[in-house]
C-alpha positions as CSV (number, residue, x, y, z in Angstrom):
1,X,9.2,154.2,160.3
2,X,6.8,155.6,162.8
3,X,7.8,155.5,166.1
4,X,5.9,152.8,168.5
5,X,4.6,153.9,171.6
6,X,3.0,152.2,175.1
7,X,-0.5,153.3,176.5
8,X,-1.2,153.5,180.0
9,X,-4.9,153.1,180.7
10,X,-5.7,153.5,183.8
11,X,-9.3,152.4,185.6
12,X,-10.5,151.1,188.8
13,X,-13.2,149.7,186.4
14,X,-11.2,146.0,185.6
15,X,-13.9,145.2,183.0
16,X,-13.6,148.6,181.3
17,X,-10.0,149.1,181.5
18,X,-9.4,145.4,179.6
19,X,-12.2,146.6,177.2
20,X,-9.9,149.3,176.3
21,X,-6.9,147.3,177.1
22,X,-8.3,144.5,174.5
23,X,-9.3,147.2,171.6
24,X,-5.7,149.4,171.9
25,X,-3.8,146.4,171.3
26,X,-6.4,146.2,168.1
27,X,-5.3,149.2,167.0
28,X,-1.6,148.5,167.2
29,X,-0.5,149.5,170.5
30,X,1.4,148.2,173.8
31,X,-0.6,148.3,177.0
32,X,0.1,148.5,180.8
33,X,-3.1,148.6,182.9
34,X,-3.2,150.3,186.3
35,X,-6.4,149.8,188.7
36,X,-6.4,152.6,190.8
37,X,-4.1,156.3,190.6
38,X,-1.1,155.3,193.0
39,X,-0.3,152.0,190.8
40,X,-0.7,154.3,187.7
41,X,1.6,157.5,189.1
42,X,4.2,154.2,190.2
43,X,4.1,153.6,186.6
44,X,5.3,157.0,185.3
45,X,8.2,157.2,187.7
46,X,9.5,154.3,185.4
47,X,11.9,154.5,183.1
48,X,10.7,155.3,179.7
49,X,7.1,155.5,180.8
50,X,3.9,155.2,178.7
51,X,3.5,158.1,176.0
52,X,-0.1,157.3,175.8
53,X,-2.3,157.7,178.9
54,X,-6.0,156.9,179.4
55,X,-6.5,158.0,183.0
56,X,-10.7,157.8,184.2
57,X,-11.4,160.8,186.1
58,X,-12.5,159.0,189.5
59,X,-10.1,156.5,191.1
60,X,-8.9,155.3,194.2
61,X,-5.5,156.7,195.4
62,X,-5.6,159.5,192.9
63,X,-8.0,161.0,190.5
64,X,-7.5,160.6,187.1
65,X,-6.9,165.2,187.5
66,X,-4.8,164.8,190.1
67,X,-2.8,162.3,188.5
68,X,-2.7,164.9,185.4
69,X,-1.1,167.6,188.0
70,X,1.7,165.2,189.3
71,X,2.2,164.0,186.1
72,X,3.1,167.6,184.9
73,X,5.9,168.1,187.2
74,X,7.7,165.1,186.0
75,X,10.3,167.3,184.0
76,X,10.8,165.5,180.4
77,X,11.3,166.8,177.7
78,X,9.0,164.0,175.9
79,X,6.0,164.9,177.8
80,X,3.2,161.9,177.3
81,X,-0.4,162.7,175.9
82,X,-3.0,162.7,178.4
83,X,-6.8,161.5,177.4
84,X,-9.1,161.9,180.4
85,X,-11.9,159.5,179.9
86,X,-14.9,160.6,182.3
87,X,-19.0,160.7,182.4
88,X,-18.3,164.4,183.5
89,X,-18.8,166.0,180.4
90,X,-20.2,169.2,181.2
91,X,-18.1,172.2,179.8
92,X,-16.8,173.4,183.4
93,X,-15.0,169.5,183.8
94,X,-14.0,169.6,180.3
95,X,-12.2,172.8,181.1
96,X,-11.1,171.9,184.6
97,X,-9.5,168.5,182.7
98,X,-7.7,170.1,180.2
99,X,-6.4,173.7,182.6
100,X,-4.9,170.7,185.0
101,X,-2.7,169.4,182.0
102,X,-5.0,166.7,180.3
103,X,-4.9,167.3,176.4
104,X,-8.2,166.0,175.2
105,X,-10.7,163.9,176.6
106,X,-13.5,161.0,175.6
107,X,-16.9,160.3,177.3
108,X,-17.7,157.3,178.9
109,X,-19.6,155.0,178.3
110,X,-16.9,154.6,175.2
111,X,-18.1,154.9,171.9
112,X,-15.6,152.9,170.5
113,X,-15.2,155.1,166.9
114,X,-15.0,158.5,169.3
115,X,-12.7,156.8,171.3
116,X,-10.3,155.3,168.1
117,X,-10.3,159.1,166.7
118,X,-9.1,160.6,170.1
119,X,-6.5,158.1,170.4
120,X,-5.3,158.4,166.5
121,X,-5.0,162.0,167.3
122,X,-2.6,161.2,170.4
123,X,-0.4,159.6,168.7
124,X,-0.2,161.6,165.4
125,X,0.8,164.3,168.2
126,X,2.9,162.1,170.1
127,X,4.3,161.2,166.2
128,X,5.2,164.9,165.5
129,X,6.8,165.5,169.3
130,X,8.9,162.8,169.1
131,X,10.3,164.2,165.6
132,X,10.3,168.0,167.2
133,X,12.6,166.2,170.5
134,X,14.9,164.4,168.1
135,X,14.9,167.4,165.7
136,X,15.9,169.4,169.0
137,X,18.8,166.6,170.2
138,X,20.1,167.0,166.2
139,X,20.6,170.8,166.7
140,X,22.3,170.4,170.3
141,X,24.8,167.8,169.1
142,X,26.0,170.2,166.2
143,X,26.0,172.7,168.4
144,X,28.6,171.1,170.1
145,X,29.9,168.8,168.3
146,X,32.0,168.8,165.2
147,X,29.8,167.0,162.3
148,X,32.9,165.4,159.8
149,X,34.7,163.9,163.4
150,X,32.6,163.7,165.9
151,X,34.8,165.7,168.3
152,X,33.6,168.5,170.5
153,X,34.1,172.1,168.0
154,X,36.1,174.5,169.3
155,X,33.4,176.5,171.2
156,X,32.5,173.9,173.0
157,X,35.9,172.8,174.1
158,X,37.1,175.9,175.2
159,X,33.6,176.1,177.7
160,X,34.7,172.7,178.8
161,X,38.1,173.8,179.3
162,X,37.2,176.8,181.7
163,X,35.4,173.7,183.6
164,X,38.4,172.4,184.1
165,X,40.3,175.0,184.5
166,X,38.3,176.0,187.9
167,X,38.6,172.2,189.0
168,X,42.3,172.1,188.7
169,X,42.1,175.6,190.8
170,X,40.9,173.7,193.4
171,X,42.5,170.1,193.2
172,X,45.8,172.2,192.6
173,X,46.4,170.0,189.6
174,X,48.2,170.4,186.4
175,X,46.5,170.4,182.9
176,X,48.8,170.3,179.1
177,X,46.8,172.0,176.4
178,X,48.4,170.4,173.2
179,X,47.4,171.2,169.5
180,X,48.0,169.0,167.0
181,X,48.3,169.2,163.8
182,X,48.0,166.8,160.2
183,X,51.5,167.2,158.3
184,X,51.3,168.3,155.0
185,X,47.4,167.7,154.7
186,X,47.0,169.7,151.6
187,X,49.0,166.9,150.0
188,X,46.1,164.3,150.7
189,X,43.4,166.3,149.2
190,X,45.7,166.7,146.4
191,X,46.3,163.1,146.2
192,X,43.3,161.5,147.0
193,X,40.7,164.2,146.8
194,X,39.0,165.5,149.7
195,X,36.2,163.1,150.0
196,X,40.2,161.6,150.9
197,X,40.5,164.4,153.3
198,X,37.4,163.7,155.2
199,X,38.0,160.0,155.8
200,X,41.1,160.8,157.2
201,X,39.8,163.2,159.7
202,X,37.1,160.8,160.2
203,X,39.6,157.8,161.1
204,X,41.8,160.5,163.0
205,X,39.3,161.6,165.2
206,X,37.8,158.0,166.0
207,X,41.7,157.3,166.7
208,X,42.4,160.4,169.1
209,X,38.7,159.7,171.2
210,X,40.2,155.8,171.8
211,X,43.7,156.8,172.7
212,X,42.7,159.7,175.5
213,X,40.9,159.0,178.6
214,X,37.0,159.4,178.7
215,X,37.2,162.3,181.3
216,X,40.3,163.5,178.9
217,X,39.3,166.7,176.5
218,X,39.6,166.1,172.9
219,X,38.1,168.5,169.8
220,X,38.6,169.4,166.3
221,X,39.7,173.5,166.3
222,X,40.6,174.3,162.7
223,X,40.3,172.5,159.1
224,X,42.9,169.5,160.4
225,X,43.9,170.9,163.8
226,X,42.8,169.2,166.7
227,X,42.9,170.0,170.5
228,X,44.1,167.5,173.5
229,X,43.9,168.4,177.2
230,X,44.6,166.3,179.4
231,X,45.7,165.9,183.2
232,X,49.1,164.5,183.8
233,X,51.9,164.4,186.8
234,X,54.0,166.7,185.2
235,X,55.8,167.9,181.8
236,X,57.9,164.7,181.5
237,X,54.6,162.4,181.7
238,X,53.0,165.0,179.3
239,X,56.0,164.4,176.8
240,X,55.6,160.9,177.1
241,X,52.1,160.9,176.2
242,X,52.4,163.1,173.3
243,X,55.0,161.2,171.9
244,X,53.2,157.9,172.2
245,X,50.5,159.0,170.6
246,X,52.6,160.6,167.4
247,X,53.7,157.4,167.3
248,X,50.8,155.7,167.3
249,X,49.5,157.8,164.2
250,X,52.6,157.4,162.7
251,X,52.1,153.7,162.5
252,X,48.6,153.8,162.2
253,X,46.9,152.3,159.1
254,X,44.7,155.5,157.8
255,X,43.0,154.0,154.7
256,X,41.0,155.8,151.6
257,X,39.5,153.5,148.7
258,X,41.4,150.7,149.4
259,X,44.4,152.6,149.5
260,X,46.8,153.5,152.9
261,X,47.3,157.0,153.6
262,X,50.5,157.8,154.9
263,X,49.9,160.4,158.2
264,X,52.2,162.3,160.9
265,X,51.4,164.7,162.9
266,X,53.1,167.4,164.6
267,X,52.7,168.7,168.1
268,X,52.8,171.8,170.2
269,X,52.1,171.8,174.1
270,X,51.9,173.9,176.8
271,X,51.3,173.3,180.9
272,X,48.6,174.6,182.7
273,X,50.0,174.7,186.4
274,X,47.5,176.1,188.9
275,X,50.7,176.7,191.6
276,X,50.5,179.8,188.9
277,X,48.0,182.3,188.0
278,X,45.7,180.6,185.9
279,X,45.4,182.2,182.3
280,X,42.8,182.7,179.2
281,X,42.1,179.5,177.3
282,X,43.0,181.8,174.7
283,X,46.9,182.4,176.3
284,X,47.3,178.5,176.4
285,X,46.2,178.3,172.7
286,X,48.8,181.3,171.8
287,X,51.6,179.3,174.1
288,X,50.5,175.9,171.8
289,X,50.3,177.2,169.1
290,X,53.8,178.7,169.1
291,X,55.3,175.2,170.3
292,X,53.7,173.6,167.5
293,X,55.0,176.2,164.4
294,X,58.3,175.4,165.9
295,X,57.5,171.4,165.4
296,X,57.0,172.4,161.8
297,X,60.3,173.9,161.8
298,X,62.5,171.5,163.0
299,X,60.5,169.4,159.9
300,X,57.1,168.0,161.2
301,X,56.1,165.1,163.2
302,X,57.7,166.5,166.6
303,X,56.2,167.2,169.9
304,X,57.5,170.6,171.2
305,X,56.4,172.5,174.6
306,X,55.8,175.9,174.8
307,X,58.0,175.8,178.2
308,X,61.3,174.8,176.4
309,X,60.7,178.3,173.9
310,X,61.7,180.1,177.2
């Protein structure tokens, strides 16, 4: 479905401006009128302003061109399409209309088919920019973001977690960097296949976002390992979270087809103290990692810290 958008037209001329008003809505449109340039600027400093803009070239308050300038230093990534409708029609004002940001313009008086094919081609442009800025917001998200979870990907963790590695610098805080891992996961895609697989990392992920904090850090590193950090008091409080949340996916009700999946996981942590030398993001994952091959050892579904190895 094509998107709907909201004209602006803006005229000091209130006959004119509900001619145009009267013939947009014609054409399928939403309309706010403006009478002179400061009510119309007021306008665009809304949220989601009007994508469409009719702005006459002489106003009170501001020109319809000087409107066009402020207009262009709203930063947006949506920018709106900009019809300058003026008896100027020389070349020199067409080109002064379009060099201060307007992209087309009609003559006035309207003729009322010019004026339907100006506005047609605004909003097949505004059509295709609105698919390019969603297009754009698709491609950041998977940048970012892993696709089968929803969970940040590991890239993009690990730049969040020299964020907060700086801010726990300063706060002289403490971080624990825990990986987690599904037991025996190769047994569900054996079982139940892996579209079986993916709705269990889809139902795992959904279950780690709601158990952490919103400010906590939680991504998906590896085929069915995922990454916690998070900021507690201490080891001990660390532990305790941990273990409540192994728990909790222990007991949780992980379904596929109509079927329960059984699910444990197993856990290896590590503190992030900044009383010490902060390290790599890469020397806490080493540090995890080794606390959680040792989980595996003593048989899987166990939280182990990297500071009891020592």
């Amino acid at each position: 479905m094509a998107p709907s958008f909201t004209a602006l037209v803006a005229d000091d001329d209130k006959a004119l401006a509900k001619l145009v008003e009267v013939l947009l809505r014609k054409w399928g449109l939403d309309v706010i009128v403006a009478n002179d340039g400061l009510e119309a600027l007021e306008v665009m400093m809304h949220p989601n302003p009007p994508s469409l803009l009719l702005l006459d070239w002489e106003m009170p308050g501001y020109s319809g061109i000087e409107l066009c300038e402020k207009i262009c230093q709203i930063e947006t990534s949506n920018p709106p399409y900009i019809i300058i409708c003026t008896a100027r029609d020389s070349a020199e004002h067409i080109a002064l209309g379009l060099n201060k940001g307007a992209n087309d313009y009609v003559p006035k008086p309207f003729n009322t088919q010019v004026l339907r094919a100006r506005v047609d081609v605004g909003i097949r442009t505004l059509e295709l920019q609105s698919r390019l800025v969603d297009a754009m917001h698709r491609l950041d998200h998977l940048a970012s973001y892993d696709e089968l979870t929803g969970l940040l990907n590991r890239r993009a963790l690990f730049e969040r977690l020299n964020e907060d590695f700086s801010r726990i610098e300063r706060e002289k805080g403490k971080l624990c960097f825990a990986l987690c891992d599904i037991d025996w996961f190769k047994k569900v895609n054996d079982t139940y296949g892996h579209p079986g697989g993916d709705a269990l990392l889809r139902q795992l992920g959904e279950l780690l976002g709601h158990k952490l904090r919103p400010y906590d850090r939680v991504g998906r590193v590896g085929g069915e390992e995922f990454c916690l950090v998070f900021s507690p008091h201490d080891e001990k409080e660390a532990f305790i979270v941990l273990e409540r949340l192994r728990e909790s996916i222990e007991l949780y009700n992980f379904t596929f087809d109509g079927q329960r999946i059984p699910v444990t996981m197993s856990f290896g942590a590590t503190m992030v103290d900044a009383k010490e030398k902060i390290k790599s993001v890469d020397e806490y994952f080493k540090r995890a990692d080794e606390a959680l091959y040792l989980s595996k050892e003593k048989g899987r579904n166990y939280v182990t810290f990297s500071e009891n190895l020592i």
